[in-house]
N, C-alpha and C positions, 0 to 999 in steps of 0.2 A: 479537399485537395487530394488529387491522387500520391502517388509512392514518388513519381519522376517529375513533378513538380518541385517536391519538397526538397528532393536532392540536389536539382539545379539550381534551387534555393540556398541550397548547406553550401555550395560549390563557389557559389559567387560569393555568398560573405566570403569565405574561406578566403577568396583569393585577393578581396578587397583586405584582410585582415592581412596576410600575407604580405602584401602591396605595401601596407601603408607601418608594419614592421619595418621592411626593410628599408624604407624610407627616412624614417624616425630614425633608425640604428646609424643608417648613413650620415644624415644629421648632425648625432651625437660623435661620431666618427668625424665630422668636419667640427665641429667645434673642441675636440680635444686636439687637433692638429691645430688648430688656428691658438689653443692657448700656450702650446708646445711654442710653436715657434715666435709667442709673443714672449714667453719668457728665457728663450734664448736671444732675443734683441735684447731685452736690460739689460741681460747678463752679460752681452757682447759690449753694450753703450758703457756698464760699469767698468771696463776693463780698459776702455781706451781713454779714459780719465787720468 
């Protein structure tokens, strides 16, 4: 394989690896929101008791 093969090689993992960070982060960024506002409903439901 030559030099510019390899590179365009490194490039796309890179950016597949990139991709699929920021992905995953977002993810995790949607499920700590989604549990935020699950325990601000009990804690709304426990107060109108």
């Amino acid at each position: 394989m030559d030099t510019r093969a390899i590179l365009d090689h490194q490039f796309t993992v890179a950016a597949y690896a990139v991709t699929w960070a920021i992905q995953l982060g977002y993810l995790a960024w949607l499920g700590l929101k989604w549990r935020a506002q699950k325990r601000t409903a009990e804690r709304n439901a426990k107060q109108t008791r």
